[in-house]
Structures are given as structure tokens and as C-alpha cells.
PyMOL Python script that loads the backbone (N, CA, C, O; Angstrom):
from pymol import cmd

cmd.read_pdbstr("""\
ATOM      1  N   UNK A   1       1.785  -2.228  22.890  1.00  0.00           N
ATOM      2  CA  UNK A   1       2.223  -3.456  22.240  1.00  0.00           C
ATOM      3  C   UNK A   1       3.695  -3.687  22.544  1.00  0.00           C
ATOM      4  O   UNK A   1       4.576  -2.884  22.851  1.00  0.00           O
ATOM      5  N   UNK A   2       3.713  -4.676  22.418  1.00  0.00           N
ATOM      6  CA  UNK A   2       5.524  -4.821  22.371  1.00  0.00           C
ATOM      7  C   UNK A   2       6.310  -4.707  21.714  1.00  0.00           C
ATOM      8  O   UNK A   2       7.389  -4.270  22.116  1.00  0.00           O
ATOM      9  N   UNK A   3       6.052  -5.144  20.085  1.00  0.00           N
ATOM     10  CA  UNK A   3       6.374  -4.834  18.868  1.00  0.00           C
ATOM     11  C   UNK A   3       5.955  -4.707  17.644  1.00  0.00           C
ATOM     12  O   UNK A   3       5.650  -5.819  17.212  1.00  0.00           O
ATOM     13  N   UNK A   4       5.760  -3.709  16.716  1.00  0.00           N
ATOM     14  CA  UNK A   4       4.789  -3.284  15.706  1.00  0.00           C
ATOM     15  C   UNK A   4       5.550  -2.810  14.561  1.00  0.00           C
ATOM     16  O   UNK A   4       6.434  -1.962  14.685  1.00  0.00           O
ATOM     17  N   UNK A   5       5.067  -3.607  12.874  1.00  0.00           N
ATOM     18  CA  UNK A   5       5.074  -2.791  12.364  1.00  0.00           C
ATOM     19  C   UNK A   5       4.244  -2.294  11.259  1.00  0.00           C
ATOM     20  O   UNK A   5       3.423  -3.013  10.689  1.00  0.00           O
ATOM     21  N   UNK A   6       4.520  -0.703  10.866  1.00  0.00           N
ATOM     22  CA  UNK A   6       3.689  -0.483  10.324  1.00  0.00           C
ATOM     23  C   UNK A   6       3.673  -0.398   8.346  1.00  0.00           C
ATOM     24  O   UNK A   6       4.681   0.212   7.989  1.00  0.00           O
ATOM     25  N   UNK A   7       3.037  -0.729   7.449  1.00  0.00           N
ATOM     26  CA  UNK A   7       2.884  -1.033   6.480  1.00  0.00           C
ATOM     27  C   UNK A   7       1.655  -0.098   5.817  1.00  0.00           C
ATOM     28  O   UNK A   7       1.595   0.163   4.615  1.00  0.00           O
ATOM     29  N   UNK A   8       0.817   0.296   6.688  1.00  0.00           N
ATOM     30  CA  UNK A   8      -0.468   1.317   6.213  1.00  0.00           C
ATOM     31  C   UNK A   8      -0.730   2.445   6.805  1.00  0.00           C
ATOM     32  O   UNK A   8       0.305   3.104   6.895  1.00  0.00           O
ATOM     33  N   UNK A   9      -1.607   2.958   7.237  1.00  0.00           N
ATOM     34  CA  UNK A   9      -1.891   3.906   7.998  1.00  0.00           C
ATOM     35  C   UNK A   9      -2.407   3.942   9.243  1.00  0.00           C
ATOM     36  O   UNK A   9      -3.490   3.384   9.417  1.00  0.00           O
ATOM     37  N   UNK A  10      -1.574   4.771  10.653  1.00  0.00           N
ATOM     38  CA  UNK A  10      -2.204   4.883  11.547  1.00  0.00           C
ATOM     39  C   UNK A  10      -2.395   6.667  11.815  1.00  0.00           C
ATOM     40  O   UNK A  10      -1.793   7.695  11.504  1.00  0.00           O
ATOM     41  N   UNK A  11      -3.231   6.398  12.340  1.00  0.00           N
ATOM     42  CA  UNK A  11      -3.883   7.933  13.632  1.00  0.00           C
ATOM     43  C   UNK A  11      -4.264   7.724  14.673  1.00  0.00           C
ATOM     44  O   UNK A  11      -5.255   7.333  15.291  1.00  0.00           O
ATOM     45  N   UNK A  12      -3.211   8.083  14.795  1.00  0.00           N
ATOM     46  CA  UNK A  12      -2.697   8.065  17.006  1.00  0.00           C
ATOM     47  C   UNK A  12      -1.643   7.914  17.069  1.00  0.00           C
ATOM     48  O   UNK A  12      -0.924   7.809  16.075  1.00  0.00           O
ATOM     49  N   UNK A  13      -1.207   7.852  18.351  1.00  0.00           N
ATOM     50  CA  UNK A  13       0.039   7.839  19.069  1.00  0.00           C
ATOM     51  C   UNK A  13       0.119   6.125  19.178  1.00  0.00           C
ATOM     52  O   UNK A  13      -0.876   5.413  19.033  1.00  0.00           O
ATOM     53  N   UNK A  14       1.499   5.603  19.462  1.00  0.00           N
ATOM     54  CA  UNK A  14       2.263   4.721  19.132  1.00  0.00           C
ATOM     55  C   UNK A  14       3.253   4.292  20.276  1.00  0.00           C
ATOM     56  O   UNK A  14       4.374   4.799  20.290  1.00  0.00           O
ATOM     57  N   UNK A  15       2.854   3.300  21.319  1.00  0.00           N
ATOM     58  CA  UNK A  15       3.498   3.174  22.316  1.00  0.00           C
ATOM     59  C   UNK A  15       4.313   1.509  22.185  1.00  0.00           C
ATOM     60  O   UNK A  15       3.534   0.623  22.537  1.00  0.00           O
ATOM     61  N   UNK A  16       5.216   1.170  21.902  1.00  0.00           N
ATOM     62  CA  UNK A  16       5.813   0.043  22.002  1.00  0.00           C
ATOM     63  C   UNK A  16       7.046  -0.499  23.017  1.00  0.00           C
ATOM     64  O   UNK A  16       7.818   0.240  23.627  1.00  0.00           O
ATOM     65  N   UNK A  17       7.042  -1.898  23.045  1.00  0.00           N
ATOM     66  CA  UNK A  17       8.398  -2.110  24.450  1.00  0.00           C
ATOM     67  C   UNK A  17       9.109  -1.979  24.120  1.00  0.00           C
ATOM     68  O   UNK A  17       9.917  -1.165  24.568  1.00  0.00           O
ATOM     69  N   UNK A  18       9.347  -2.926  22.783  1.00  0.00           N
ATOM     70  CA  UNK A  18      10.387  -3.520  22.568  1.00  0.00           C
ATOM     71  C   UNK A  18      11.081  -2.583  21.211  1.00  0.00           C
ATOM     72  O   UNK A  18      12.246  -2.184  21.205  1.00  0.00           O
ATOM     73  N   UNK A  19      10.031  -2.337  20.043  1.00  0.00           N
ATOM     74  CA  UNK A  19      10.550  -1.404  18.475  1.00  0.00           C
ATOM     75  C   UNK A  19       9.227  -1.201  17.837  1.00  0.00           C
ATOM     76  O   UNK A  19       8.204  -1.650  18.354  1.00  0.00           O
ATOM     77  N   UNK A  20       9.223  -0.545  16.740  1.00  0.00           N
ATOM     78  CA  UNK A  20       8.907   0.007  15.854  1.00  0.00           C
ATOM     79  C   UNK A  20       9.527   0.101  14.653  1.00  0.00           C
ATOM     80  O   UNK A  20      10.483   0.824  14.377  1.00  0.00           O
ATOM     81  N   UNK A  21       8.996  -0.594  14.008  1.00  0.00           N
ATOM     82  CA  UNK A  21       9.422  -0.523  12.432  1.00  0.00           C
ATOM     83  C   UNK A  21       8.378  -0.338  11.263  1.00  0.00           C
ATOM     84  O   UNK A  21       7.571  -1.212  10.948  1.00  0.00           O
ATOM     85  N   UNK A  22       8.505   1.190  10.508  1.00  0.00           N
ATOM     86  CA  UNK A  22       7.918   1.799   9.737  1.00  0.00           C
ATOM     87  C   UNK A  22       8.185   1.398   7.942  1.00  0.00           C
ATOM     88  O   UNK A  22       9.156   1.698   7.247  1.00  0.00           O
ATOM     89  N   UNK A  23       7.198   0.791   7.640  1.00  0.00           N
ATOM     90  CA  UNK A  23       7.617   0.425   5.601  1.00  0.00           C
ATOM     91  C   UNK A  23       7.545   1.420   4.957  1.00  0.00           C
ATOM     92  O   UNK A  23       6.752   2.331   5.197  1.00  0.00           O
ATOM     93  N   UNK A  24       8.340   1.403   4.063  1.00  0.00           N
ATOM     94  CA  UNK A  24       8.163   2.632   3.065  1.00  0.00           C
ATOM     95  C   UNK A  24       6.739   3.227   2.808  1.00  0.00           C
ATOM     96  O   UNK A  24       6.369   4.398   2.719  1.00  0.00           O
ATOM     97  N   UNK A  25       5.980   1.905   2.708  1.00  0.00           N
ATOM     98  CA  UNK A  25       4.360   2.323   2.166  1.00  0.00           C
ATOM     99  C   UNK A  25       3.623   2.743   3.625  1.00  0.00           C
ATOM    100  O   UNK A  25       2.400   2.885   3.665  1.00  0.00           O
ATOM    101  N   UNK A  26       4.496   2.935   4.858  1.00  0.00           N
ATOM    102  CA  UNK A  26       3.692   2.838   5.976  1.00  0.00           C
ATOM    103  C   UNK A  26       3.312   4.985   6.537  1.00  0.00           C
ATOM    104  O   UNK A  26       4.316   5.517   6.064  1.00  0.00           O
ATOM    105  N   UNK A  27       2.899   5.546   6.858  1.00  0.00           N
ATOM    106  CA  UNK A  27       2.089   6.596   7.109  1.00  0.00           C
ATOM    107  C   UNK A  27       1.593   6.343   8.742  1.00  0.00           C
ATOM    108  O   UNK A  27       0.744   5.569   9.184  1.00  0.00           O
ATOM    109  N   UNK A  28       2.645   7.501   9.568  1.00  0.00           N
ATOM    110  CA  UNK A  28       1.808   7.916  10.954  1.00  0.00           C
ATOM    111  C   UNK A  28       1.707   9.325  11.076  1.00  0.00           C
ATOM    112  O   UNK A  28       2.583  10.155  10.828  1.00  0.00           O
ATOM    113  N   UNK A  29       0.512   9.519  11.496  1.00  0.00           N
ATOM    114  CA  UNK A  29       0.150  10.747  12.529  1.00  0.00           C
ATOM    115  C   UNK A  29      -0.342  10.564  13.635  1.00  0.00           C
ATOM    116  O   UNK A  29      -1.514  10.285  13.890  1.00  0.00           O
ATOM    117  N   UNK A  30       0.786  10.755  14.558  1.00  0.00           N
ATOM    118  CA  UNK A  30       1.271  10.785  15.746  1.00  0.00           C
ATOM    119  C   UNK A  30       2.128  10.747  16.503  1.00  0.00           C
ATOM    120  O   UNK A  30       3.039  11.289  15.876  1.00  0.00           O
ATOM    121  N   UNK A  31       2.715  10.344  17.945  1.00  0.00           N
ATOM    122  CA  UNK A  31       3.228  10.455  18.544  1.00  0.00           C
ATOM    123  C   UNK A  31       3.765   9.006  18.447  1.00  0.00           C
ATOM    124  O   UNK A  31       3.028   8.088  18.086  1.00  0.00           O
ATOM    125  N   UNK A  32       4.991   8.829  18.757  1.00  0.00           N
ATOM    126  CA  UNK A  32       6.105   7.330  18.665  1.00  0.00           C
ATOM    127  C   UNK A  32       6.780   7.329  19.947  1.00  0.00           C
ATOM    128  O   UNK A  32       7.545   8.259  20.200  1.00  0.00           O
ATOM    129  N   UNK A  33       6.602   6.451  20.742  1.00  0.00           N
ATOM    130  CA  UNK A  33       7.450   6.258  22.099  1.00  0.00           C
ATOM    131  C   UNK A  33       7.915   4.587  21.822  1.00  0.00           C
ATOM    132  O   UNK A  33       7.072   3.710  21.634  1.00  0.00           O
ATOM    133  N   UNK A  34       9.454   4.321  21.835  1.00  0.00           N
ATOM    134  CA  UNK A  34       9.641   3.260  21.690  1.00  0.00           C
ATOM    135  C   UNK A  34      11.088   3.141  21.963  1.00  0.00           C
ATOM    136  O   UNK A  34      11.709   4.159  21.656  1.00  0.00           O
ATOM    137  N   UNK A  35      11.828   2.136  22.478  1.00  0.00           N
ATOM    138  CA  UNK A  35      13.804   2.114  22.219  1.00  0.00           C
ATOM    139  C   UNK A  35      13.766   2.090  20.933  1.00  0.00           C
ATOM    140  O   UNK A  35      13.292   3.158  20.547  1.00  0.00           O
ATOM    141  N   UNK A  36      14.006   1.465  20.145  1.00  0.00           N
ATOM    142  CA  UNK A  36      14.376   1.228  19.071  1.00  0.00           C
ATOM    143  C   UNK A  36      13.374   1.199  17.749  1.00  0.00           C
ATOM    144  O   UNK A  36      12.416   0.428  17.688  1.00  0.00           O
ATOM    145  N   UNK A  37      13.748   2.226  16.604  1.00  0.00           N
ATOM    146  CA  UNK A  37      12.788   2.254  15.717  1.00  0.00           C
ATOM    147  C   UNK A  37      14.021   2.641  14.390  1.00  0.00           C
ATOM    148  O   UNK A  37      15.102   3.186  14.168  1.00  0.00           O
ATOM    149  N   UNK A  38      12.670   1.740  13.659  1.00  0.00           N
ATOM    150  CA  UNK A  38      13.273   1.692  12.519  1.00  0.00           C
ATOM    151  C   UNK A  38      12.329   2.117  11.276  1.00  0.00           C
ATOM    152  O   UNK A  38      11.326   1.500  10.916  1.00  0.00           O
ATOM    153  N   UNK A  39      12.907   3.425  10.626  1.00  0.00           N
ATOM    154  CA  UNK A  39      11.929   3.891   9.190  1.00  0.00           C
ATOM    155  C   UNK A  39      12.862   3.705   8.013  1.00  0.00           C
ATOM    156  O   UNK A  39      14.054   3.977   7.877  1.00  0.00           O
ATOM    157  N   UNK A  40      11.831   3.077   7.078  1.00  0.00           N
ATOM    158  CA  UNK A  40      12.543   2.782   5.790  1.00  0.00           C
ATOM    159  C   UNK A  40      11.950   3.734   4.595  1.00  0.00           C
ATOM    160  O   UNK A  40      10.767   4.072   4.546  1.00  0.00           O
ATOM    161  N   UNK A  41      12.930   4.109   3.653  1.00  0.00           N
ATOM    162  CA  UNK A  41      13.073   5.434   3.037  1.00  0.00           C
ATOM    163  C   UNK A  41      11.492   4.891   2.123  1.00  0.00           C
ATOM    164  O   UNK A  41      11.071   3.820   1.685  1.00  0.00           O
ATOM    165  N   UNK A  42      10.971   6.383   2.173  1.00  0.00           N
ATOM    166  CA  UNK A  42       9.136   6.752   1.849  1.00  0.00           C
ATOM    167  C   UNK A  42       8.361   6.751   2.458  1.00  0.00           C
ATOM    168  O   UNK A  42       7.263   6.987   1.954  1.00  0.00           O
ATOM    169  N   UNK A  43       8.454   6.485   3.933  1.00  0.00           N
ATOM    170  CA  UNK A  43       7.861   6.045   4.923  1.00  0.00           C
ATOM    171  C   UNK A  43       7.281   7.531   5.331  1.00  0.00           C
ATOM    172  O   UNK A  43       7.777   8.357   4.565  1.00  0.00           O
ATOM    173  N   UNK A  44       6.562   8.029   6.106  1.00  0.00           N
ATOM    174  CA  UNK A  44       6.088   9.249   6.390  1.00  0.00           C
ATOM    175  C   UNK A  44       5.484   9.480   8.366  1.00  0.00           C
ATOM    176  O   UNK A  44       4.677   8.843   9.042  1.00  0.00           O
ATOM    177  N   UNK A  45       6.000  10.184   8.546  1.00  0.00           N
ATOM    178  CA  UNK A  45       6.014   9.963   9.753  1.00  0.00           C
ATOM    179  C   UNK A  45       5.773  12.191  10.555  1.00  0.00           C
ATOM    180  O   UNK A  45       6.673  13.019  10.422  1.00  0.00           O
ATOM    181  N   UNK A  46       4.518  12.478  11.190  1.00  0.00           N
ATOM    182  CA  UNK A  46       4.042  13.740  11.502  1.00  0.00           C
ATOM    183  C   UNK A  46       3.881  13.519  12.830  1.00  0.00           C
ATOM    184  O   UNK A  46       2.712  13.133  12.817  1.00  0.00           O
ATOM    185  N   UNK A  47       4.164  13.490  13.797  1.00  0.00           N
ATOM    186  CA  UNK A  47       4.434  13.839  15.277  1.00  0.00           C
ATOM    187  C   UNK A  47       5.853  14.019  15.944  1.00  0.00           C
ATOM    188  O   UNK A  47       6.897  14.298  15.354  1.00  0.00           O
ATOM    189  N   UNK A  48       5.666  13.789  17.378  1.00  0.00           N
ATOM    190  CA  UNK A  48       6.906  13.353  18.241  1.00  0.00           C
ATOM    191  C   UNK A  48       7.213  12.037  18.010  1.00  0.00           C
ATOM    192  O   UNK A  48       6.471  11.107  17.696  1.00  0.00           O
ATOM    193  N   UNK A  49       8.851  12.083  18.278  1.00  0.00           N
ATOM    194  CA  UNK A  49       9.227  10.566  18.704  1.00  0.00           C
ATOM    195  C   UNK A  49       9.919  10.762  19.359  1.00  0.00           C
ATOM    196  O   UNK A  49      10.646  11.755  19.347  1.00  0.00           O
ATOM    197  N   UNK A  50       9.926   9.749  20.270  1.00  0.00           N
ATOM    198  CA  UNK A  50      10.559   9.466  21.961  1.00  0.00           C
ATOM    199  C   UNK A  50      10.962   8.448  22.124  1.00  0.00           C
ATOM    200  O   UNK A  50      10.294   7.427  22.287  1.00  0.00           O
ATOM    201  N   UNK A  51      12.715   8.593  22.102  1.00  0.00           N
ATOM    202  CA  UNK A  51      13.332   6.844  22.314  1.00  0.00           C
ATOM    203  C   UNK A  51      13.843   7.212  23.835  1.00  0.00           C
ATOM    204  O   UNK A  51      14.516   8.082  24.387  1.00  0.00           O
ATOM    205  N   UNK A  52      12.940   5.737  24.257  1.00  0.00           N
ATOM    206  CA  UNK A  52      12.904   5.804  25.428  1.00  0.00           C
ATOM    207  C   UNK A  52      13.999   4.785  25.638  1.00  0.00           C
ATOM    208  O   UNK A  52      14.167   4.038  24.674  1.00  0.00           O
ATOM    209  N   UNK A  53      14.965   4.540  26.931  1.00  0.00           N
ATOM    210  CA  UNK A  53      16.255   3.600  27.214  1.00  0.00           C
ATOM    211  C   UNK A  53      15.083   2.187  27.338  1.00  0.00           C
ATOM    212  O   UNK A  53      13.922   2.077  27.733  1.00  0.00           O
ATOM    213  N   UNK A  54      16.151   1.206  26.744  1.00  0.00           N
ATOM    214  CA  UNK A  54      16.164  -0.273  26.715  1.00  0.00           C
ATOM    215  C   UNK A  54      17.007  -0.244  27.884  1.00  0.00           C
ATOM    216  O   UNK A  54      17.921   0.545  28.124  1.00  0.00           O
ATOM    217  N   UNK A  55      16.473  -1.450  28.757  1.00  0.00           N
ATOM    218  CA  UNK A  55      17.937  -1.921  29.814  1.00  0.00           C
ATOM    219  C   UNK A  55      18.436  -2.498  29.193  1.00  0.00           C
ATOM    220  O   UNK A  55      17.865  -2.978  28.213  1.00  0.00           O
ATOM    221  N   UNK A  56      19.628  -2.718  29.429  1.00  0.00           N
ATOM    222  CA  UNK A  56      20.922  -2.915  28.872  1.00  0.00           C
ATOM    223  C   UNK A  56      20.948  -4.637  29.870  1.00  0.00           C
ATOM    224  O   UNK A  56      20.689  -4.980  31.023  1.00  0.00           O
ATOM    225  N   UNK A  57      21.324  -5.182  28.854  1.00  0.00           N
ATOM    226  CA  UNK A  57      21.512  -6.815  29.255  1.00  0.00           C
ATOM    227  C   UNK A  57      23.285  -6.379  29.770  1.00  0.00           C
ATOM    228  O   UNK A  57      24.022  -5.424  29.528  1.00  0.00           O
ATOM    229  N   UNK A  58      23.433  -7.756  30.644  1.00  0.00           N
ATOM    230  CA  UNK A  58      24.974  -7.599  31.048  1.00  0.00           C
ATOM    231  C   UNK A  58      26.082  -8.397  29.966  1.00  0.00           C
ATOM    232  O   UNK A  58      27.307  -8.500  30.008  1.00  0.00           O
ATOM    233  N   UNK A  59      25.207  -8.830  29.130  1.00  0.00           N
ATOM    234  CA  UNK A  59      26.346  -8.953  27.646  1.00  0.00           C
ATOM    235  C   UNK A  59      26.580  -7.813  26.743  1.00  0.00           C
ATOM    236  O   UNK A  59      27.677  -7.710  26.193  1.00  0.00           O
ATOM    237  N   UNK A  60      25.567  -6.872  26.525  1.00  0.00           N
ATOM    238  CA  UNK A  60      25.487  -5.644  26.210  1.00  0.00           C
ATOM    239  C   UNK A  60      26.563  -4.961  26.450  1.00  0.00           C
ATOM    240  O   UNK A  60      27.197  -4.404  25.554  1.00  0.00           O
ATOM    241  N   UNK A  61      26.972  -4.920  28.017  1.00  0.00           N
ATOM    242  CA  UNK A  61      27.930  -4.087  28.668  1.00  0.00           C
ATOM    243  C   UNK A  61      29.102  -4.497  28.597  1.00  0.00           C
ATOM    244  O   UNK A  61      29.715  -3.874  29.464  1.00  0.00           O
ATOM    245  N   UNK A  62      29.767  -5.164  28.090  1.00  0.00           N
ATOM    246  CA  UNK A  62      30.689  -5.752  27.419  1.00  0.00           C
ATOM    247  C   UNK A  62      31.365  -5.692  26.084  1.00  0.00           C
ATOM    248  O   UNK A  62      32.519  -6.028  25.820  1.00  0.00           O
ATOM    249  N   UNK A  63      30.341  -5.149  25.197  1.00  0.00           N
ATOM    250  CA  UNK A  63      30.098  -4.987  23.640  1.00  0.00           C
ATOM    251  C   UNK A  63      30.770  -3.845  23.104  1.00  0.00           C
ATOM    252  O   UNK A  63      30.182  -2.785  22.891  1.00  0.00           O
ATOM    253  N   UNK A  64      32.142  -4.055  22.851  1.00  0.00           N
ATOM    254  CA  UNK A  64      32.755  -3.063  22.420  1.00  0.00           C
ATOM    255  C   UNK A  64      31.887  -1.203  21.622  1.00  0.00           C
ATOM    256  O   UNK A  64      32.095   0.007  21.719  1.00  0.00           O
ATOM    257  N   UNK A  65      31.036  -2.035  20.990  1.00  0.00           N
ATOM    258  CA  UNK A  65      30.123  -0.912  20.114  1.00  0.00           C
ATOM    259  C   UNK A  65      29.598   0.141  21.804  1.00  0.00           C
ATOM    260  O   UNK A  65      29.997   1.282  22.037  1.00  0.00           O
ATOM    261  N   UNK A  66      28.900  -0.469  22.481  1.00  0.00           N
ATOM    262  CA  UNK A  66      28.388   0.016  23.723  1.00  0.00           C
ATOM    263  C   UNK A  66      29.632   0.596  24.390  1.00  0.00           C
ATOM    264  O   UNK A  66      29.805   1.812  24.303  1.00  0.00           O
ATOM    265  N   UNK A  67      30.309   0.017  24.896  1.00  0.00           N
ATOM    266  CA  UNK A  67      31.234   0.436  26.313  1.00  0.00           C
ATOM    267  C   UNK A  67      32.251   1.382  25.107  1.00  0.00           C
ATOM    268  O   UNK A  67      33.202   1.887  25.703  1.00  0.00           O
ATOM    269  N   UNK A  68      32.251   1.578  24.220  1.00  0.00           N
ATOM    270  CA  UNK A  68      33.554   2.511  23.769  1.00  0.00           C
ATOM    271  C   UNK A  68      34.903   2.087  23.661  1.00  0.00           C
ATOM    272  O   UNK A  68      35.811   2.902  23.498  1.00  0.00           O
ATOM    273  N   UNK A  69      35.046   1.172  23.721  1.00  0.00           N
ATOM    274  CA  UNK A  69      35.960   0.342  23.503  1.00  0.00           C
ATOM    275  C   UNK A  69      36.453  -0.249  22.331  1.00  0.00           C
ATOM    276  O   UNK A  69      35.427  -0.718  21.838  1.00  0.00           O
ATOM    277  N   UNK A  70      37.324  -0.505  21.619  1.00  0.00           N
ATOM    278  CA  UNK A  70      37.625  -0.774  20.324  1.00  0.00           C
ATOM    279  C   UNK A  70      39.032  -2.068  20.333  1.00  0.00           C
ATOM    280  O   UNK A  70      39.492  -2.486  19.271  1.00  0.00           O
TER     281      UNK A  70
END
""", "prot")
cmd.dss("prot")
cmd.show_as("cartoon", "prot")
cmd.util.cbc("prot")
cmd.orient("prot")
């Protein structure tokens, strides 16, 4: 999928493009491959997770937070 989130229960692994975002009331067993994920406190979560790189847009690279720059 590209982007998912979860609110109930899954079983399986969890492949997304773009994120992942887990609800408090939400429950996985499995595996999470995604850039960007987001769990909110109660949420329950029993496998791997794997943040995999987002490409980086060329406004990105500019972005003080990113390049280290202040």
C-alpha cells in the first residue's frame, strides 16, 4: 500500500511507500517496512520494523532540520 493506518488488528507483515500510522486502539503482529511511521501511546506493536530511506526531494536538501544547518 502506500499509506495505512491502523486502528484494529492486523496479522502479518506491513509493507508501505509512503507511512504508517498506528492508533492507540491499533494492535500488530508483524513485521513493519515503511519511511516514516508513526505510533501513538497504547498502540501495541510485536515484530521487526524497518525504516526504509524516502528520497529526499531537492527542497528537502535545503531544510535546515535536514542539511544540519541552523
Amino acid at each position: 500500500v502506500d499509506s495505512i493506518v491502523v486502528a484494529g488488528f492486523v496479522l502479518g507483515d506491513i509493507h508501505a511507500r509512503t507511512r504508517i500510522a498506528i492508533e492507540g486502539t491499533g494492535r500488530i503482529i508483524g513485521n513493519i517496512d515503511t519511511p516514516v511511521i508513526k505510533i501513538e501511546f497504547g498502540a501495541y506493536v510485536e515484530g521487526e520494523t524497518k525504516m526504509t530511506k524516502k528520497p529526499r526531494s531537492p527542497k528537502a536538501e535545503n531544510s535546515p532540520e535536514l542539511s544540519g544547518r541552523v
